[in-house]
DRENPA-3360 file (N, C-alpha, C; in nm, 2 decimals, always signed):
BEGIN
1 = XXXXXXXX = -0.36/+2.18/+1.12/-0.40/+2.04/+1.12/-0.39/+1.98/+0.98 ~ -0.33/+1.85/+0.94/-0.36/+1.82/+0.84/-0.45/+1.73/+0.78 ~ -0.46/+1.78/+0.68/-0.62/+1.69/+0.62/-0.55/+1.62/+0.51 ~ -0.61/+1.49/+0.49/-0.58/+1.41/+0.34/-0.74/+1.40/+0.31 ~ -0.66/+1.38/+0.19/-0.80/+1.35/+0.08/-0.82/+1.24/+0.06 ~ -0.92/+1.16/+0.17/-0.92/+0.97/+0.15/-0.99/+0.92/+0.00 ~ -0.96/+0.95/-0.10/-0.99/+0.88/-0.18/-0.88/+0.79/-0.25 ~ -0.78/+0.70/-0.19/-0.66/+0.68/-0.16/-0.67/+0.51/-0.11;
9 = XXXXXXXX = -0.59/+0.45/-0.14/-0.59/+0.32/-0.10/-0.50/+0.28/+0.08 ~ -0.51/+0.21/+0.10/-0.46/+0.17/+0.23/-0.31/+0.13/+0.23 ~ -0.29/+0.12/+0.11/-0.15/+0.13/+0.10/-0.10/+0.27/+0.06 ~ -0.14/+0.36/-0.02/-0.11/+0.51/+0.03/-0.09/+0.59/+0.15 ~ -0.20/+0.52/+0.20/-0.21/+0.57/+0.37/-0.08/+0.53/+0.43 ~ -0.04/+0.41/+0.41/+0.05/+0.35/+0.49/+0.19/+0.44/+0.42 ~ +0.26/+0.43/+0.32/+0.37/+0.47/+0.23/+0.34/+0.64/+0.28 ~ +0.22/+0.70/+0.26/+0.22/+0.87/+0.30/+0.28/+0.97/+0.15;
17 = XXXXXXXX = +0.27/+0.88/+0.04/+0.27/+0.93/-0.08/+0.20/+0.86/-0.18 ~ +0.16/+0.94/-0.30/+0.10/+0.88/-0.41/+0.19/+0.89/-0.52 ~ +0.19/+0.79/-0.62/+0.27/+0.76/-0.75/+0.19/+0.79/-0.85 ~ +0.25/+0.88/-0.97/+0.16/+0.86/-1.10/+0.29/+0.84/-1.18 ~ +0.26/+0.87/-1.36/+0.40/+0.82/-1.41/+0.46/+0.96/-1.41 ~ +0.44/+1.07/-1.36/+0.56/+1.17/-1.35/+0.58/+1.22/-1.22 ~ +0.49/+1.21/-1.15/+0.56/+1.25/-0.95/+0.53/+1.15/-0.87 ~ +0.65/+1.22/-0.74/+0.57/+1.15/-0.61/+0.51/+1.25/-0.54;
25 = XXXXXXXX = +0.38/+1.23/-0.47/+0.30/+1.33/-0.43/+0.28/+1.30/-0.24 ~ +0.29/+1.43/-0.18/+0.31/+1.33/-0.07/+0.15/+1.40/+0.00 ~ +0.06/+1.28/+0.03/-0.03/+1.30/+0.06/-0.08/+1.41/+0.17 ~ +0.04/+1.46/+0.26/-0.02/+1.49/+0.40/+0.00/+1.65/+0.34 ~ +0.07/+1.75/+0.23/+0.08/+1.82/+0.23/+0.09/+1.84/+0.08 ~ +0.15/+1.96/+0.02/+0.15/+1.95/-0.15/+0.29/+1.94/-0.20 ~ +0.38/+1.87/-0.09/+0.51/+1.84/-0.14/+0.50/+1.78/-0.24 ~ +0.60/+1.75/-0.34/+0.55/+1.66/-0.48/+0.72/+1.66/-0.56;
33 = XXXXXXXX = +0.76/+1.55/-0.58/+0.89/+1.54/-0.63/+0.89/+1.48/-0.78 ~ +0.96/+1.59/-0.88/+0.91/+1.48/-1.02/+1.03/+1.35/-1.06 ~ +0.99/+1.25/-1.13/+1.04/+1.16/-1.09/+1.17/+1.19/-1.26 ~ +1.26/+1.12/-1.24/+1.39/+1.15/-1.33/+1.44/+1.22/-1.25 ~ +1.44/+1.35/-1.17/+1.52/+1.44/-1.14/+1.59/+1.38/-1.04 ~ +1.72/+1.44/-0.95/+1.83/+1.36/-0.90/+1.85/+1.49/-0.78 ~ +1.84/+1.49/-0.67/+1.83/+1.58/-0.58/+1.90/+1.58/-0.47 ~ +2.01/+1.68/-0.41/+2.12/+1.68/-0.34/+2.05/+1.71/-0.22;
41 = XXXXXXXX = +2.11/+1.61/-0.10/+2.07/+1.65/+0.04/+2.23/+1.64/+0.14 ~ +2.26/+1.70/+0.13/+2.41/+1.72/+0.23/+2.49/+1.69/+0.10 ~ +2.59/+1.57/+0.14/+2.67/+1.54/+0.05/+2.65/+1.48/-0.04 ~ +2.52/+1.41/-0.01/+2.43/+1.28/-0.10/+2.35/+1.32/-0.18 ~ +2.33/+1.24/-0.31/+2.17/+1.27/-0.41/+2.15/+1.12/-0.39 ~ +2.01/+1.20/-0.42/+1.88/+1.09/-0.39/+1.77/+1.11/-0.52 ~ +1.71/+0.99/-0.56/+1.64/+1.00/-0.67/+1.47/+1.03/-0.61 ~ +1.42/+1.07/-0.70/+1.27/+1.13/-0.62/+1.20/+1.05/-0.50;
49 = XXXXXXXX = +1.23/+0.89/-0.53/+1.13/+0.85/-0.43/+1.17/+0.83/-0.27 ~ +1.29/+0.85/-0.30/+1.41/+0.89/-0.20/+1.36/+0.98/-0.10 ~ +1.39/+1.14/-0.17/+1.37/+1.24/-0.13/+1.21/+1.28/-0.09 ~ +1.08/+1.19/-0.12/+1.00/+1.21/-0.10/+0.99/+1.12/+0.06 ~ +1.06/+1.01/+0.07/+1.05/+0.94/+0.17/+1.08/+1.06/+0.28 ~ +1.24/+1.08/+0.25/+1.31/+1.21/+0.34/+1.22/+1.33/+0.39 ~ +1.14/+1.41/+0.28/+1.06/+1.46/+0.29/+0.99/+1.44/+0.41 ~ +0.88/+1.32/+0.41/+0.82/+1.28/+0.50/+0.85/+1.30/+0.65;
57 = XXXXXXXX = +0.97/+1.27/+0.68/+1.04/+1.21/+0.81/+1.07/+1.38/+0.82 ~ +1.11/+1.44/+0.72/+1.15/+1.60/+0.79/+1.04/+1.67/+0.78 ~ +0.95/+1.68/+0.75/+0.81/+1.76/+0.71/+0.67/+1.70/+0.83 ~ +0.68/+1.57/+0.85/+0.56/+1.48/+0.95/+0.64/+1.42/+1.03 ~ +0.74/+1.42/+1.06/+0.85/+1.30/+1.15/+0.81/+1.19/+1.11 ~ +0.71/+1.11/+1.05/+0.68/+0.98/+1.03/+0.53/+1.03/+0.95 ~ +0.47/+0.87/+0.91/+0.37/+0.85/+0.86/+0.30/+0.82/+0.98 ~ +0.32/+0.76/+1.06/+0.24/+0.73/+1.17/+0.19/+0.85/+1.23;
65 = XXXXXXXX = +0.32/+0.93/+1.27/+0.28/+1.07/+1.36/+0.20/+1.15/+1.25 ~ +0.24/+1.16/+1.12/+0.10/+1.26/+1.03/-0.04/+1.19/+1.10 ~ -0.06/+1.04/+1.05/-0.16/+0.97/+1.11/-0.26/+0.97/+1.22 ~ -0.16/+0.99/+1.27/-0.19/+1.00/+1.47/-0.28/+1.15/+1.46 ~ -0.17/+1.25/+1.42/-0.21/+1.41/+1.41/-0.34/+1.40/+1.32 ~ -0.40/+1.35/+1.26/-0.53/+1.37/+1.23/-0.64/+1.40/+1.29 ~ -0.75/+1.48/+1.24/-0.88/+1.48/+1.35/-0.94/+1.36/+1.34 ~ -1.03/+1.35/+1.46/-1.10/+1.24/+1.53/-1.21/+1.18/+1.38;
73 = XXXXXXXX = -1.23/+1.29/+1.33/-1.34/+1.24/+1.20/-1.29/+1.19/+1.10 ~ -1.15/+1.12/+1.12/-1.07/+1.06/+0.98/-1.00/+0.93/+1.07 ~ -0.97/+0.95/+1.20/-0.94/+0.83/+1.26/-1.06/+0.77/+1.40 ~ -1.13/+0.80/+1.43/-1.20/+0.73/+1.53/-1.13/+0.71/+1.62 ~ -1.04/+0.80/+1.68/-0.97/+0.79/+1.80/-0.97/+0.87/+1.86 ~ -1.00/+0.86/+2.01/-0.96/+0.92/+2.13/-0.83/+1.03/+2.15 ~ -0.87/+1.13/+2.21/-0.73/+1.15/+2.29/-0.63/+1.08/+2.36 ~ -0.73/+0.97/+2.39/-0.66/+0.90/+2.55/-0.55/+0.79/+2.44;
81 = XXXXXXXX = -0.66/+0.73/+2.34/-0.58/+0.62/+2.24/-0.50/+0.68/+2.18 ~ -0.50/+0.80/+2.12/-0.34/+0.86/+2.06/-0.27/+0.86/+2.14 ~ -0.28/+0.94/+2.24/-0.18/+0.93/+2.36/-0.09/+0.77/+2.36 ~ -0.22/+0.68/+2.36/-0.12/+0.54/+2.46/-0.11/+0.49/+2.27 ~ -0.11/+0.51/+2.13/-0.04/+0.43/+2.05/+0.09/+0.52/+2.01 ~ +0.11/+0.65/+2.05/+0.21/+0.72/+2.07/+0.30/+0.70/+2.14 ~ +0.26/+0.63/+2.28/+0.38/+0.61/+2.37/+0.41/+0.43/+2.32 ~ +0.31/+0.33/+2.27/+0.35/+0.24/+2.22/+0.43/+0.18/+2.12;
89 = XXXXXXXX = +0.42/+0.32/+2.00/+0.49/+0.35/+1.93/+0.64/+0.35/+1.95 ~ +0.68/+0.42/+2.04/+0.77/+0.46/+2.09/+0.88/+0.34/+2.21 ~ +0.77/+0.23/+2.20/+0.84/+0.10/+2.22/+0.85/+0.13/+2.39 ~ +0.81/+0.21/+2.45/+0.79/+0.17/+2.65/+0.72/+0.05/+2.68 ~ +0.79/+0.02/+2.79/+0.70/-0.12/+2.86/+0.56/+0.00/+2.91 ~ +0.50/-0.13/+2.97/+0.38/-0.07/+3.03/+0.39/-0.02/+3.16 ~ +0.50/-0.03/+3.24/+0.51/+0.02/+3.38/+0.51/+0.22/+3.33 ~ +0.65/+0.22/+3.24/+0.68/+0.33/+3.18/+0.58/+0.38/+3.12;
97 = XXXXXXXX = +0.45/+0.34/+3.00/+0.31/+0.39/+3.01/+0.25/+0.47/+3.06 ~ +0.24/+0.38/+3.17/+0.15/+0.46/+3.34/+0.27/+0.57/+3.34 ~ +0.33/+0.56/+3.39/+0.47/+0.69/+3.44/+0.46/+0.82/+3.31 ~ +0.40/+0.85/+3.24/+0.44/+0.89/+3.09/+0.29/+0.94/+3.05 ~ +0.18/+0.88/+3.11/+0.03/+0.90/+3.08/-0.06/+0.92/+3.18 ~ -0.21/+0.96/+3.12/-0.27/+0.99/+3.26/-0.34/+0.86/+3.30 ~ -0.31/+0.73/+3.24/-0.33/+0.56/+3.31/-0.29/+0.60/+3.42 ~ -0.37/+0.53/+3.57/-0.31/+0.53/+3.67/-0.24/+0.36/+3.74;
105 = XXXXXXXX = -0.27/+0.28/+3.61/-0.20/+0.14/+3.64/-0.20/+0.05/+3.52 ~ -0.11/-0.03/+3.56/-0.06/-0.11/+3.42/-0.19/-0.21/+3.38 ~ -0.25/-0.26/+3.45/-0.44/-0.28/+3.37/-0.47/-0.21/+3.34 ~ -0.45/-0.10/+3.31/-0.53/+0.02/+3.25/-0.45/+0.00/+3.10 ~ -0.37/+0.01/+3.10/-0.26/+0.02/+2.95/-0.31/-0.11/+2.94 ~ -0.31/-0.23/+2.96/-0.32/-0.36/+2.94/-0.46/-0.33/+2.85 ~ -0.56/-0.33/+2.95/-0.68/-0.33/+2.85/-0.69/-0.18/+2.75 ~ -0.62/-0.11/+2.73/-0.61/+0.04/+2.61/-0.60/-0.08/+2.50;
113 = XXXXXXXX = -0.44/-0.13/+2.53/-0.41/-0.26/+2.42/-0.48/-0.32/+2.42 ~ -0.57/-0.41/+2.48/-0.66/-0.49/+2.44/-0.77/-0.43/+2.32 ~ -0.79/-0.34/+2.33/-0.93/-0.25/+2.25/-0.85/-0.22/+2.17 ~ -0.76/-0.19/+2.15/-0.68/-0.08/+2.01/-0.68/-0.22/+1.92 ~ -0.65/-0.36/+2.00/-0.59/-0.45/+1.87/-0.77/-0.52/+1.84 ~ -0.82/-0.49/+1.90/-1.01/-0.55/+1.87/-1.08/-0.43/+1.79 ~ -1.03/-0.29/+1.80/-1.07/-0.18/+1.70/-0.99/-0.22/+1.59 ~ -0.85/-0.29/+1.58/-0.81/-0.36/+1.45/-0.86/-0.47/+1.40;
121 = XXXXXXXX = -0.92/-0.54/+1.50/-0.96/-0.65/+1.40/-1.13/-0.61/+1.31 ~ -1.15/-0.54/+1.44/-1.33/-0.48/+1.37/-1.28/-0.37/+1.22 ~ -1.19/-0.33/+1.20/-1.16/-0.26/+1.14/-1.11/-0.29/+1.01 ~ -1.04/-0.42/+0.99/-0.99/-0.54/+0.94/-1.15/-0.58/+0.89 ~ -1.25/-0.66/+0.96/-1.36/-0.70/+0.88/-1.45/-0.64/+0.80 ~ -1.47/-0.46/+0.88/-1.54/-0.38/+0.82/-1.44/-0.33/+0.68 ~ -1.36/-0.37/+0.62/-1.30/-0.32/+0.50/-1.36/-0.46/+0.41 ~ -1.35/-0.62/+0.49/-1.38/-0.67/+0.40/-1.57/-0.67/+0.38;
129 = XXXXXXXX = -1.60/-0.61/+0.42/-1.72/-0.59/+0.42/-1.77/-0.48/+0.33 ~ -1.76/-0.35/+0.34/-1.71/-0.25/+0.24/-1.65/-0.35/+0.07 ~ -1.54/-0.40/+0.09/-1.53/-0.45/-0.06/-1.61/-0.52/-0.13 ~ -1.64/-0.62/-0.02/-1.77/-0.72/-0.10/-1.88/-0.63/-0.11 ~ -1.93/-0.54/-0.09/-2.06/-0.43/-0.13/-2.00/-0.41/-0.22 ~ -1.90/-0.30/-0.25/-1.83/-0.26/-0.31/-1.86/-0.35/-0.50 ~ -1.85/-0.47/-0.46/-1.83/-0.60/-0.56/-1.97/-0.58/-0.64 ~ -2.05/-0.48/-0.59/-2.23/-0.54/-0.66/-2.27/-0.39/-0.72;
137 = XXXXXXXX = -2.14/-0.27/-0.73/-2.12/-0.20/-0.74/-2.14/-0.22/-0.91 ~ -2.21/-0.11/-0.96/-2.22/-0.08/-1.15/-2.06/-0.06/-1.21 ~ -2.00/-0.13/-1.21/-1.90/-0.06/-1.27/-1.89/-0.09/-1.44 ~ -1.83/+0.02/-1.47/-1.80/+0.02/-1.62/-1.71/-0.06/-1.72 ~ -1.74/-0.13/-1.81/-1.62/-0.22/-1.81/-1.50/-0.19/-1.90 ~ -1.39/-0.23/-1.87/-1.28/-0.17/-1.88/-1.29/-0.19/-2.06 ~ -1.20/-0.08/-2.10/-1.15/-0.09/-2.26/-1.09/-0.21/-2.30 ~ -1.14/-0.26/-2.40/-1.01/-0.42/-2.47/-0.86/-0.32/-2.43;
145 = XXXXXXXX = -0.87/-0.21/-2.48/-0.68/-0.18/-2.51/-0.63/-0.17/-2.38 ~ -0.68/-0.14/-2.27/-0.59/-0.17/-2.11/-0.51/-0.24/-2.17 ~ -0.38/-0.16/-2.09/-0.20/-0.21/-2.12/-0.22/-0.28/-1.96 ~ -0.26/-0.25/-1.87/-0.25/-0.29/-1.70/-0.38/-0.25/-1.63 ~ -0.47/-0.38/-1.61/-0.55/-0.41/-1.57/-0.55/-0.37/-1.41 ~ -0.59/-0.32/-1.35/-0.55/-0.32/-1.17/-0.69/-0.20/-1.11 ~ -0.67/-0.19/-1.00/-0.77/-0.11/-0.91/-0.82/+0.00/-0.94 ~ -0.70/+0.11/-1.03/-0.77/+0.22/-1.11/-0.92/+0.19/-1.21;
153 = XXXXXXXX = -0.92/+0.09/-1.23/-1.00/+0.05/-1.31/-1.11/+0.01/-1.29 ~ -1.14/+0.00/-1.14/-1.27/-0.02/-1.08/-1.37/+0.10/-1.06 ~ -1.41/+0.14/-1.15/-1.49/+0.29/-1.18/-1.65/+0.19/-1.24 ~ -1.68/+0.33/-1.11/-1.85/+0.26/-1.15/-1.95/+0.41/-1.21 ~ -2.06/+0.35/-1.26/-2.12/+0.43/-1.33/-2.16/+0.58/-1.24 ~ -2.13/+0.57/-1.11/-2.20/+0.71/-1.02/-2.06/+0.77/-1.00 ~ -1.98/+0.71/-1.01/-1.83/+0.74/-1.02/-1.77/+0.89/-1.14 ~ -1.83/+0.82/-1.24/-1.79/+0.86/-1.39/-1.88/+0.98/-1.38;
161 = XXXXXXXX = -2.05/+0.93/-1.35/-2.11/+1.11/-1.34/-2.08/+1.23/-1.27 ~ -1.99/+1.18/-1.14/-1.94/+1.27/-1.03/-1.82/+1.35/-1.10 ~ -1.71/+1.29/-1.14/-1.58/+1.32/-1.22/-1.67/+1.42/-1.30 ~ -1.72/+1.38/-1.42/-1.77/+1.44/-1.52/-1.82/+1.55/-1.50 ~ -1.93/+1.53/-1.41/-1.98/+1.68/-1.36/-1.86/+1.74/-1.29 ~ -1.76/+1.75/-1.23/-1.66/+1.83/-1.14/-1.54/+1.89/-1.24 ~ -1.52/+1.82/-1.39/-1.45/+1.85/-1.47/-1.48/+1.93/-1.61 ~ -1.58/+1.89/-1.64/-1.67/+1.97/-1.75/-1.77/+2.04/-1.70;
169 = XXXXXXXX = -1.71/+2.13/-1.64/-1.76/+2.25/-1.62/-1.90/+2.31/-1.68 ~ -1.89/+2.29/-1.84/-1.95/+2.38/-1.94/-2.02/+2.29/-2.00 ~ -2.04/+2.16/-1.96/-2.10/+2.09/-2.02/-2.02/+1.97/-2.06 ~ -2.03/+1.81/-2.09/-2.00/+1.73/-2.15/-1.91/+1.78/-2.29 ~ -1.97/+1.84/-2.34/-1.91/+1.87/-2.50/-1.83/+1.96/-2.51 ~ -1.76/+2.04/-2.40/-1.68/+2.17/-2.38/-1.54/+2.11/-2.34 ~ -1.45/+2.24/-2.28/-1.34/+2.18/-2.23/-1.31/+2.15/-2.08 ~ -1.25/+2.11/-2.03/-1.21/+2.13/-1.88/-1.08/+2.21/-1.83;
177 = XXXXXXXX = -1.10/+2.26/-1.73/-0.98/+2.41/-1.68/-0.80/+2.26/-1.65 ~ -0.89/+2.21/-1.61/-0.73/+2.10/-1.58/-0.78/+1.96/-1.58 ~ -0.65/+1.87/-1.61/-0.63/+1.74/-1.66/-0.61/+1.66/-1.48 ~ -0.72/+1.55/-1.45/-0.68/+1.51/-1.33/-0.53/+1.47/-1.35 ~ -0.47/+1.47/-1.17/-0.38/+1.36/-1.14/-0.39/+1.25/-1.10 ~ -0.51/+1.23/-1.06/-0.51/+1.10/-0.97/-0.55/+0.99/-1.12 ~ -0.53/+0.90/-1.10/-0.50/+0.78/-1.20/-0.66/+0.73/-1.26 ~ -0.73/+0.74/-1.12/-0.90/+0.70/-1.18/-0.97/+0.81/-1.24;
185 = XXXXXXXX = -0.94/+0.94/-1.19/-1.02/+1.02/-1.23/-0.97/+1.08/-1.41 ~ -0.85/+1.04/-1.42/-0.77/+1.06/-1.54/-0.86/+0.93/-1.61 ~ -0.87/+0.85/-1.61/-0.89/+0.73/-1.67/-1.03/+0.76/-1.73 ~ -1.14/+0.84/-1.62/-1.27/+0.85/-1.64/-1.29/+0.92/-1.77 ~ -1.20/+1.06/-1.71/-1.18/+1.17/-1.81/-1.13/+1.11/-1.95 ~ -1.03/+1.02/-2.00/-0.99/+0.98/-2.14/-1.12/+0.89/-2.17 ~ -1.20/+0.80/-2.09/-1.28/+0.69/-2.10/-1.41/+0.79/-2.25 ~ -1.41/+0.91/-2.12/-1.51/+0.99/-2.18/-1.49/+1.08/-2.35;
193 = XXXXXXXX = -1.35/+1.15/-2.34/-1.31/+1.20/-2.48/-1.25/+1.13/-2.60 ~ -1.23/+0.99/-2.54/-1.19/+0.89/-2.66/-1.37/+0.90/-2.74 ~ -1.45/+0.92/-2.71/-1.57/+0.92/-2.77/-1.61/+1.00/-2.85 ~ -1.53/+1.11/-2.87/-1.53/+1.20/-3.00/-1.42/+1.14/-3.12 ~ -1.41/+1.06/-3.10/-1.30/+0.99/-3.22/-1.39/+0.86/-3.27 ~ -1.40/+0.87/-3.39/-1.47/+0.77/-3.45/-1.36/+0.65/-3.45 ~ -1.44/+0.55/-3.42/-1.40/+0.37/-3.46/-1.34/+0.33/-3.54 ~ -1.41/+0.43/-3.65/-1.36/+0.35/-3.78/-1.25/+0.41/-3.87;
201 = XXXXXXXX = -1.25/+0.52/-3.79/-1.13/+0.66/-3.88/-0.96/+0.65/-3.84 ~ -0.92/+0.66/-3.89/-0.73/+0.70/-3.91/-0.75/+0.83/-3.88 ~ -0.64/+0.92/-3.79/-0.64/+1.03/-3.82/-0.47/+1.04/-3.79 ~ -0.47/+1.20/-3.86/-0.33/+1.22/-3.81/-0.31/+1.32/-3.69 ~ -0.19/+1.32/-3.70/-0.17/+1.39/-3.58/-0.21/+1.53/-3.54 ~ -0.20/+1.62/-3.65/-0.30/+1.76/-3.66/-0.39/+1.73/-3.65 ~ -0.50/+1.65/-3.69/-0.63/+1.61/-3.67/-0.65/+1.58/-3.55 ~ -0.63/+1.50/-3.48/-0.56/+1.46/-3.33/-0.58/+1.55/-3.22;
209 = XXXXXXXX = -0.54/+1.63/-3.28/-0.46/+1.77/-3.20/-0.58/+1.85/-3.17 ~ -0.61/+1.87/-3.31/-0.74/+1.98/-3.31/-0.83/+1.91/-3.23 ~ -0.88/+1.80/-3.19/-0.99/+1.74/-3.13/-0.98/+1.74/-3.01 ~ -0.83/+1.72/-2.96/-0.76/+1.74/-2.85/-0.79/+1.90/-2.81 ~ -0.78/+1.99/-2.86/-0.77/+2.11/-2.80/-0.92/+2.16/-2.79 ~ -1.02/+2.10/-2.86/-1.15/+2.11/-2.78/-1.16/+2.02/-2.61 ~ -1.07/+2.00/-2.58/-1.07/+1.89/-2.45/-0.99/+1.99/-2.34 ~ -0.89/+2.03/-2.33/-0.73/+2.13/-2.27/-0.67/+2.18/-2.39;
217 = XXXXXXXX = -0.62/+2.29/-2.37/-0.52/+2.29/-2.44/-0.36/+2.23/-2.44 ~ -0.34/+2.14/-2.31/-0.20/+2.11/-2.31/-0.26/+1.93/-2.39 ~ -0.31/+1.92/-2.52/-0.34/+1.83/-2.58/-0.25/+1.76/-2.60 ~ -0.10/+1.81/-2.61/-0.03/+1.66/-2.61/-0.06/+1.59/-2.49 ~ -0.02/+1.58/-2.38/-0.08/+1.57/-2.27/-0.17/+1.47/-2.32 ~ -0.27/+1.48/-2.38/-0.39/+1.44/-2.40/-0.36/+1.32/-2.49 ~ -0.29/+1.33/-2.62/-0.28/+1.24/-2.70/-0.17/+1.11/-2.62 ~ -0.11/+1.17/-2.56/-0.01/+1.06/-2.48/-0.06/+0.98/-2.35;
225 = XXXXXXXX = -0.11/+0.99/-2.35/-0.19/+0.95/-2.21/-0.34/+0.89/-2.35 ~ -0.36/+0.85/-2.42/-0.44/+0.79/-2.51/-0.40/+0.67/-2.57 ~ -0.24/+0.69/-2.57/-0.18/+0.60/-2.61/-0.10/+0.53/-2.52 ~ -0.05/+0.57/-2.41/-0.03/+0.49/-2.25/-0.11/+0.39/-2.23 ~ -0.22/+0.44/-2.23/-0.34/+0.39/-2.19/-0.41/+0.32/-2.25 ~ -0.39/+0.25/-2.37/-0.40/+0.21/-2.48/-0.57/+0.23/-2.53 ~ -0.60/+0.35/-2.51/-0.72/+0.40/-2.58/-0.64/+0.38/-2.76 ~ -0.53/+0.43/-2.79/-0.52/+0.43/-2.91/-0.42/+0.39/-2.97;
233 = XXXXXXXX = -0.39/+0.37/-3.13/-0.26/+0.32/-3.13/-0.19/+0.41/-3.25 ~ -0.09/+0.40/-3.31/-0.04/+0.51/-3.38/+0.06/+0.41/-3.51 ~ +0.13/+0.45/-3.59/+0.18/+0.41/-3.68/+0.34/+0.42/-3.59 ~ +0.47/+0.37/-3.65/+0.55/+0.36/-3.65/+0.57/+0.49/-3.61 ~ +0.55/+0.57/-3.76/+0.62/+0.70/-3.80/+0.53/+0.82/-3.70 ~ +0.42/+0.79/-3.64/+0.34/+0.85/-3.60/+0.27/+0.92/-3.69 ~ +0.26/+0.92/-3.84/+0.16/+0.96/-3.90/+0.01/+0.97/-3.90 ~ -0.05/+0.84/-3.84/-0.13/+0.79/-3.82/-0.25/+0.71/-3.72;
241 = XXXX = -0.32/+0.81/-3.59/-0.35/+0.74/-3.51/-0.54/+0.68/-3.55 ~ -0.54/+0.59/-3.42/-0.69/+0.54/-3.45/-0.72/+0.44/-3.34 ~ -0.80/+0.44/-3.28/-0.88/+0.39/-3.21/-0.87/+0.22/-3.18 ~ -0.81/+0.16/-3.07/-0.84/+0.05/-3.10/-0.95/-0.04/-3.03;
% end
């Protein structure tokens, strides 16, 4: 059975992959395509997000049917409701329905559809409901240096302690075993080690480094993703970084 990890936007769900700036990751399984690379399928190449699509359709047959294939504790659906958005999926009138399912008449499919599209609209308000709570939520406020302001960025203060505890293992002031992929929990993590770098200091890049490697050791990693992210800025020559 497959499980995703809903901590994932509704447009992930829908697409059935996630983006960072070096893969595509496909949610339903650990397929993952790095992006630059150029990948032959018959006679044809296809660039990552290509092949991750492709992936999909040959690995889940669709996004929908991964979807569908989920347990009942991730979709709130019936057997009976998979069944009939399966067969409506699949574009049959409602006579064909009945003929195809254990409906024994086409009011029966009539009203399945009737509830599936009122479990969409209740489903539809309960998100905007969810957001606006969501809205009174502590969150932390973003860095001046953000290069791109957007929903990564909505991290709240119970947020930042969860990450923190699940990453620093050994304590706040130690290192962590691995560098998140997901975009918020990356964000948490730099929010947090930009705080061993003083405000007011220049450093160079060995200096840099060394502070970095109390953090991971794949510190470049570290210093580039500081500067993406515009935690920091650097000289021309890169002689010289520092805090902005």
């Amino acid at each position: 059975m497959l499980v995703v990890e809903f901590d994932v936007s509704v447009e992930v769900l829908q697409r059935g992959y996630e983006e960072d700036e070096k893969w595509f990751s496909c949610i339903f399984c650990k397929g993952a395509f790095q992006k630059g690379e150029v990948f032959q399928v018959g006679e044809r190449l296809f660039d990552a997000k290509k092949k991750m699509e492709l992936h999909i359709i040959d690995e889940h047959q669709s996004v929908f049917h991964a979807l569908l294939s989920l347990d009942k504790k991730y979709t709130g659906l019936s057997e009976v409701q998979k069944e009939m958005l399966f067969l409506f999926y699949e574009g049959h009138e409602d006579k064909e329905v009945v003929k195809r399912s254990s409906a024994n008449s086409v009011s029966t499919i009539r009203q399945h559809r009737f509830k599936l599209r009122e479990k969409e609209r209740q489903a539809a308000v309960f998100l905007a409901i969810m957001k606006n709570l969501n809205s009174n939520d502590d969150y932390i406020d973003v860095h001046k240096g953000a290069t791109q302001v957007d929903e990564r960025y909505a991290i709240t203060a119970d947020e930042t302690e969860k990450v923190l505890a699940t990453y620093f293992k050994d304590g706040l002031d130690g290192k962590v075993s691995t560098i998140p992929s997901k975009e918020k929990r990356k964000l948490i993590l730099l929010n947090h080690i930009v705080k061993r770098f003083d405000q007011e200091t220049q450093y160079t890049e060995k200096e840099m480094n060394e502070i970095l490697k109390g953090v991971h050791e794949d510190f470049v990693s570290l210093r580039r993703y500081l500067i993406e992210y515009g935690y920091f800025d650097r000289a021309n020559d890169g002689s010289q970084y520092w805090r902005k």
